[in-house]
C-alpha positions as CSV (number, residue, x, y, z in Angstrom):
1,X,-90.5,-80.3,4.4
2,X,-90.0,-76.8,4.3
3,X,-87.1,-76.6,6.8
4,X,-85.2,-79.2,4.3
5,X,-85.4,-76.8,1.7
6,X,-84.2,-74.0,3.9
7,X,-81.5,-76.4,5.0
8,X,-80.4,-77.1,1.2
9,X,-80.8,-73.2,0.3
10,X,-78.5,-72.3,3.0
11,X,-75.7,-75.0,2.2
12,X,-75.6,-74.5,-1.4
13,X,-75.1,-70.8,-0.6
14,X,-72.4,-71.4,1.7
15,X,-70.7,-73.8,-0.7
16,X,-71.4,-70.4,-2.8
17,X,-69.7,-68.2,-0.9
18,X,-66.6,-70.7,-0.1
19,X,-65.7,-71.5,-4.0
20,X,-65.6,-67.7,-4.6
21,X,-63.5,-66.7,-1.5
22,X,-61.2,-69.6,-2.5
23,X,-61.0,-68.2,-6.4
24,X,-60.5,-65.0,-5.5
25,X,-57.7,-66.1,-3.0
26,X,-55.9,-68.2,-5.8
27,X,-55.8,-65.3,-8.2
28,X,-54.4,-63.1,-5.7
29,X,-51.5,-65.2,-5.0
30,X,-51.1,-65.8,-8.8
31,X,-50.9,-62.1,-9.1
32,X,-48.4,-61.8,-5.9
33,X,-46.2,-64.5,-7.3
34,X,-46.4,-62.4,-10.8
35,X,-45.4,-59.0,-8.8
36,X,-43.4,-59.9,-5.8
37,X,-41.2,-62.7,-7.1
38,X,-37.8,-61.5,-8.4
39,X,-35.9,-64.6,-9.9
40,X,-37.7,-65.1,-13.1
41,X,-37.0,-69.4,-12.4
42,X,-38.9,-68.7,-9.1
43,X,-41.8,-66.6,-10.8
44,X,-42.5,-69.3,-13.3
45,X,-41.9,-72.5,-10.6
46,X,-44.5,-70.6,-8.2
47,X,-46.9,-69.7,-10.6
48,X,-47.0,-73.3,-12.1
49,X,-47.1,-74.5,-8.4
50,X,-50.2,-72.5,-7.8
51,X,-51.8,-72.5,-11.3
52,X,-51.7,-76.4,-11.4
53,X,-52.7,-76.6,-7.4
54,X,-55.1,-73.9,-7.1
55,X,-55.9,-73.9,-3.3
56,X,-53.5,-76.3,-1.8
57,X,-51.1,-74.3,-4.4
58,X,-51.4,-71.0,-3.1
59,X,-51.5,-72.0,0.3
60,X,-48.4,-73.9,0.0
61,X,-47.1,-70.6,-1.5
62,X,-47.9,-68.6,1.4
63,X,-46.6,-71.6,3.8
64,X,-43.5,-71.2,2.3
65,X,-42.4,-68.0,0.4
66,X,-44.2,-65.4,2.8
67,X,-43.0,-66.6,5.8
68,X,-39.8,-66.6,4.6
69,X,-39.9,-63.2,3.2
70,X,-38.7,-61.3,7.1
71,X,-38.7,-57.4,6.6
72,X,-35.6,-55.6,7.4
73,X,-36.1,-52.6,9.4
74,X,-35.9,-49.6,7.8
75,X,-33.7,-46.9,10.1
């Protein structure tokens, strides 16, 4: 019976640990949109995106707008 317990203890912290990596993820990409975004139509279409979304936003974010963000090289 005690292993069950141990079992539960350990999923509920992982479940823990996974909600607030996934928080603290979403805010950061709120607060990158908020920073990095230049068009102010952009800014406020992103952050919507994300705000509404939350996870599936701000990955969908990072699909999209990072990749397509290529750094020139600086001579």
């Amino acid at each position: 019976m005690d292993f069950m317990l141990a079992g539960t203890a350990a999923l509920m912290i992982l479940f823990v640990v996974l909600a607030v990596a996934t928080t603290v993820f979403w805010l950061w990409m709120l607060v990158d949109v908020l920073v990095n975004e230049r068009d102010p139509n952009q800014k406020i279409l992103w952050f919507l995106v994300i705000f509404f979304l939350h996870f599936v936003g701000a990955i969908i974010y990072v699909a999209v707008r990072k990749t397509g963000r290529a750094r020139t090289p600086t001579i």
